[in-house]
N, C-alpha and C positions, 0 to 999 in steps of 0.2 A: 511176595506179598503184593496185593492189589490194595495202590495209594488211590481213596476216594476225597480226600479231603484237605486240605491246606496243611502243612506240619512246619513251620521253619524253624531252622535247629540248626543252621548254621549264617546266620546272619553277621558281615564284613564288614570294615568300612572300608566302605568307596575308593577314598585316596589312595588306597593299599592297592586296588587296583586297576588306579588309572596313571600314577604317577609315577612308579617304582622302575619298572622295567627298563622303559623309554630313558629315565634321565641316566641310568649307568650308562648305557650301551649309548648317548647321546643321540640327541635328534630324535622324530617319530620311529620309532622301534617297528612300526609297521611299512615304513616307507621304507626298508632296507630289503623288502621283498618286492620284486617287480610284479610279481603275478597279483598280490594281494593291494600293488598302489597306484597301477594301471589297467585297469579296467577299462578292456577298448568300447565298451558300450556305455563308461562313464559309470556302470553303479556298482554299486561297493559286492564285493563277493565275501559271504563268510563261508569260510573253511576251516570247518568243523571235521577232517579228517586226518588229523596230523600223525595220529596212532599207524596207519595204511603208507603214510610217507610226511616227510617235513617239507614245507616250501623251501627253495632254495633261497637265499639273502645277496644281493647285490654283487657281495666282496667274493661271495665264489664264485658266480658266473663269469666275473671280472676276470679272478686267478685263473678259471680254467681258459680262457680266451687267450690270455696272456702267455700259456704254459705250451698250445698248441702252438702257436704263433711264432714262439723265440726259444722253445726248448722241447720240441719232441722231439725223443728216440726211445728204442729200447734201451734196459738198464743193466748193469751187470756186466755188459760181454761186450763192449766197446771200447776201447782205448783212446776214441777223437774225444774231441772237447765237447760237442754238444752231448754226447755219451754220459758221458761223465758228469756233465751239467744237470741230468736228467737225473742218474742216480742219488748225484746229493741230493734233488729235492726228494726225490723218493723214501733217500732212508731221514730226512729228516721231518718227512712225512710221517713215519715210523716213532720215530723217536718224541715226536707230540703225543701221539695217540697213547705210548709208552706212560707219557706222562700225566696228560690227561687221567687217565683210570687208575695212577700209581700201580703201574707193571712192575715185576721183580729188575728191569731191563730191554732196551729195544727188541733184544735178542728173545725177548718173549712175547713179542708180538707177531702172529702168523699172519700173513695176507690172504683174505681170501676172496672169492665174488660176495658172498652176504652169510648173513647171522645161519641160513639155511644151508649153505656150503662146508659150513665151519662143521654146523651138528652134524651132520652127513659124514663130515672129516672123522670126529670125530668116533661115530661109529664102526666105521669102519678101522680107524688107529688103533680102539681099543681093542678089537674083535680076537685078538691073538692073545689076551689073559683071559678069554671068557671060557667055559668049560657045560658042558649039557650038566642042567641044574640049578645052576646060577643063575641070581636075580638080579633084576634091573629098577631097580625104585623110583617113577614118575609121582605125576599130581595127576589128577581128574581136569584140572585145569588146564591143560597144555595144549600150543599150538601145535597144529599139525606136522611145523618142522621141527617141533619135540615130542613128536610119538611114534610118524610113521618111520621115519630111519631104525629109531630101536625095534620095530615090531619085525621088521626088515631082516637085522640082527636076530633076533630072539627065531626068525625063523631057521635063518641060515644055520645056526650056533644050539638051539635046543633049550636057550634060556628061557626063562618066566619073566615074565614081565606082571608088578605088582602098580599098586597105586594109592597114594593118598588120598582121601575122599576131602570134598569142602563140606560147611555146613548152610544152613539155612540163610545165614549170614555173606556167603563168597568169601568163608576164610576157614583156612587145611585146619582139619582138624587133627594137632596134632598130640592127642591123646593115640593117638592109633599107632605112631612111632615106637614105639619098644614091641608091637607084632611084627610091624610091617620090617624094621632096621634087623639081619639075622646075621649068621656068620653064611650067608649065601650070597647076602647080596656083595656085588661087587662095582655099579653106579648107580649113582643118585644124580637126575638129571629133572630140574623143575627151573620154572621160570621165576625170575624177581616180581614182574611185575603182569598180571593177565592181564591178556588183549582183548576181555569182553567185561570178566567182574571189574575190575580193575585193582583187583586186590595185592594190595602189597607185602609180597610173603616172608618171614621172618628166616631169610637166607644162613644169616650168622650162625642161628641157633640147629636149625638143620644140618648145615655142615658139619658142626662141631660131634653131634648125636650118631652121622656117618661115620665121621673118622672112629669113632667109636668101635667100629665092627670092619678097619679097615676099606671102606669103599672108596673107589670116586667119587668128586661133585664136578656136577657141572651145572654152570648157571647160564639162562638161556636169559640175557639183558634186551634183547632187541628194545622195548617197552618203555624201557627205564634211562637208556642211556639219552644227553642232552635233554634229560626233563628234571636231575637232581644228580647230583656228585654221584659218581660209581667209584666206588675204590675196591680193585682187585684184591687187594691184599686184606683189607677191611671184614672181606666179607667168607674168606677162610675156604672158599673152591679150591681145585684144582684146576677148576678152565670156564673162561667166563667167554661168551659170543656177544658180538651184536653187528648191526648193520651201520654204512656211514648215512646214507638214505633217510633213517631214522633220527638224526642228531644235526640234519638242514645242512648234511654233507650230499655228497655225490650218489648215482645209484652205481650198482655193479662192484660196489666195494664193501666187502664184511672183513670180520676179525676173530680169531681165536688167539683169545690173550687165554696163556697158562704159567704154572709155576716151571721153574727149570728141569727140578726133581721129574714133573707133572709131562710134560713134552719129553724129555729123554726116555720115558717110558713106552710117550706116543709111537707107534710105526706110521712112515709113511703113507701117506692115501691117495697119492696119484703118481705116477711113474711118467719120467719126461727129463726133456731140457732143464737144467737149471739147477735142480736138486740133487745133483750127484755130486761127488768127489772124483770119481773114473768109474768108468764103466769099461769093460773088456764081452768078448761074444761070451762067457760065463758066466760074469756073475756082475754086479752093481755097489760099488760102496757110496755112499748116501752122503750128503756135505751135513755139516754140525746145522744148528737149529738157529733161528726157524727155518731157514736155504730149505730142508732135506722135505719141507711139507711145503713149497711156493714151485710146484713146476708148471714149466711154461711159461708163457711174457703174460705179466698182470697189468694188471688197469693201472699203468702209472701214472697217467693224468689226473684220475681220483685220489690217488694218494700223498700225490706231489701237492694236489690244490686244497685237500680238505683241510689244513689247517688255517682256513680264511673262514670256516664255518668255527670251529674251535676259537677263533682269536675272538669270534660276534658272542659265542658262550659265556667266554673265562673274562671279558670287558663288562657282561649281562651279570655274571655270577650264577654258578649252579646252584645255590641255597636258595639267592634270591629269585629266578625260577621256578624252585620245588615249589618254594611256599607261595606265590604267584598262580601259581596250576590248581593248588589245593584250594587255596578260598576261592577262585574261580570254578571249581569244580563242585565247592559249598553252595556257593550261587545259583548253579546249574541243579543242583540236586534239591532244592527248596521252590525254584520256580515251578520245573517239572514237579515236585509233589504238588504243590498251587492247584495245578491241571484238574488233578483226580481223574481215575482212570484208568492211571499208568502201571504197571509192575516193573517197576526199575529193579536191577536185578546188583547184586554185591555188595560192600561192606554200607552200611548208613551214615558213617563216620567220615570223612574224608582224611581224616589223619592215618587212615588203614589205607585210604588209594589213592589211584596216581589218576593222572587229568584227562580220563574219560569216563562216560555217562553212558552206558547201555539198558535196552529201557524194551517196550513191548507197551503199544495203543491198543485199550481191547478194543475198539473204535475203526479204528484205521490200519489194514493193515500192512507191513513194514516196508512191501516193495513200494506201494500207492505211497507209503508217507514220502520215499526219499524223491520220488520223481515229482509229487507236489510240490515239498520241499526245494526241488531243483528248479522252479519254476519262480522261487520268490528268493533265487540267489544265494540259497542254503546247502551247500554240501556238506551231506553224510555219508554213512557207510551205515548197510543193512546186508543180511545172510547170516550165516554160520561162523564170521570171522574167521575161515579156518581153522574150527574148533566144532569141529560136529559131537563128537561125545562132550563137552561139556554141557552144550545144548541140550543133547537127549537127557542128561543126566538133570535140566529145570525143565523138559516136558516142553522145551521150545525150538520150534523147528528156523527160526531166526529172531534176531533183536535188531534195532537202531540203535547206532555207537552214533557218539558226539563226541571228539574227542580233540583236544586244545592242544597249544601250543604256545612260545614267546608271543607272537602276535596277537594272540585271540584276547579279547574283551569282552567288558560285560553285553557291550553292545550284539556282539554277535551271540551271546544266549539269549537275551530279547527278541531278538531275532529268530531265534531257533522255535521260540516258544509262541511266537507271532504265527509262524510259519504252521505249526501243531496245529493252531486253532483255526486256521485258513484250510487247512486240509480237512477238518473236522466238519467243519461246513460243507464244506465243498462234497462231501463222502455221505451226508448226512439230510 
């Protein structure tokens, strides 16, 4: 829908989103980010990109400093002290993260490089219950490291791959579940939260409709995780992903949290050091879980340090957060209608999404908007997100994402909306 006209319909107060954040997590809640409160040219940077990566926070760049400096080693296969040093931080790197998303157990939490490593993983773990025939039940929505691994699969393997359609709205419709859910399908693999509508999908109720006809879930959190409480168990998967990148953790580190049942089932998906039990020139017996899916030496400095981004979270509050994102997200979504112009594209609601703004200037267009944009200190994220069939599927060959974070303020969608009008000019 092309918004010509002012419409506001979600109007805040203020205080909710100047005061909230900051006083938990103590002190300016934005000066806990070096990039966002040193600005070597002195002017304020908004970064409006946090969906793409989170800025890092002070206390981790700290802990990771700390961790190279007085305790690196490999983990696992050491007997010295500093070895050993390493691994406790490691596994109780593990054991936050465990706890964080309420895992069944550390022991269910796999290490991996990111939320794309994991889906990867898991394609190929499952690939030995799949059978030519069998289907695979996506969203129309999904990032590209939730389609192109199963299409991967589906080739290899002879299976279908099916799909849930969104509506006019950026929300599944799921009237189409009792076609779509058969005694064929054998996973169901959709995201929490889209990287472009920003639609927040109703995970619980999905799963539950799978188990239904025996399937897998798997939920693809990258989106969602560090912007509102994740509870694995909550939300009735089989195996939930995400990245630490995404949650104002480290890069190069993901996760595939599953149930016990749900990994005992997994096979293996990379063969190496570390995940055996013995190996002989015949054959490989595999170590118990998660060991038998972590081969090779992992990013243990990432693991060891990310819970210095967790401790800035769980001091913030993940509620307090969501609901932070959201009426900032209300905010955003009423200025932008202000404009007229625009076709902002997913749910009109903000209580249906999470805290990005994707949108389309018939005016300007997307690539011109971000580099204009980047000239009055506004970073965004423009193209296909990663999501080329969703695209095709609004007749858009890219949008402008805006998307928040703990740091972001109303100040900085002022700014974004400043920034629109400067390029409109400028274009015009």
């Amino acid at each position: 829908m092309w918004i010509d006209a002012m419409e506001p319909q979600h109007v805040t107060d203020s205080r909710c989103l100047c005061t909230t954040l900051s006083g938990r997590s103590g002190g300016n809640l934005r000066e806990q980010f070096p990039l966002l409160s040193e600005a070597a040219d002195g002017k304020r940077l908004v970064y409006l990109d946090s969906a793409s990566t989170a800025q890092k926070p002070r206390a981790l760049i700290e802990a990771e400093l700390r961790f190279a400096t007085n305790r690196n080693a490999t983990v696992h296969r050491g007997v010295y002290a500093l070895s050993e040093s390493a691994t406790a931080a490691f596994e109780e790197g593990r054991r936050r993260v465990a706890q964080f998303v309420n895992a069944e157990g550390p022991e269910c939490v796999v290490v991996t490089r990111s939320a794309t490593g994991s889906l990867n993983g898991l394609a190929r773990g499952l690939e030995h219950g799949l059978k030519a025939g069998d289907e695979i039940l996506l969203t129309e929505m999904e990032h590209h490291a939730n389609l192109v691994p199963w299409q991967m699969l589906a080739k290899r393997r002879g299976v279908h791959l099916r799909y849930i359609p969104f509506d006019e709205n950026g929300e599944l419709n799921l009237d189409s579940l009792p076609e779509l859910l058969t005694a064929r399908t054998r996973i169901v693999s959709l995201t929490l939260l889209s990287n472009v509508l920003g639609t927040l999908n109703p995970v619980a109720a999905i799963s539950e409709a799978a188990r239904c006809v025996g399937a897998r879930v798997i939920v693809d959190a990258a989106q969602a995780v560090g912007h509102r409480p994740l509870d694995f168990q909550a939300l009735g998967a089989d195996y939930v992903v995400f990245s630490a990148h995404k949650a104002y953790g480290p890069g190069g580190l993901g996760f595939l949290v599953g149930s016990r049942d749900a990994l005992e089932w997994l096979e293996p998906f990379e063969g190496g050091g570390q995940m055996i039990e013995s190996v002989t020139l015949d054959e490989v017996r595999v170590a118990a879980i998660p060991t038998r899916f972590e081969a090779g030496t992992p990013n243990v400095q990432a693991l060891a340090t990310f819970p210095a981004s967790l401790d800035l979270l769980e001091s913030v509050g993940l509620p307090e957060i969501e609901r932070h994102e959201r009426e900032l997200t209300g905010y955003a979504l009423d200025r932008l209608a202000s404009l007229g112009g625009l076709r902002i594209v997913g749910p009109r609601d903000p209580q249906k999404r999470g805290g990005l703004v994707s949108f389309v200037d018939e005016r300007v267009h997307a690539q011109d908007l971000a580099l204009l944009l980047d000239e009055q200190g506004v970073a965004i994220r423009v193209g296909h997100h990663c999501a080329q069939p969703l695209h095709a599927r609004l007749g858009l060959p890219a949008t402008a994402r805006a998307s928040f974070g703990i740091y972001s303020e109303r100040d900085d969608v002022d700014a974004l909306i400043n920034g629109i009008r400067f390029a409109r000019s400028f274009m015009t």
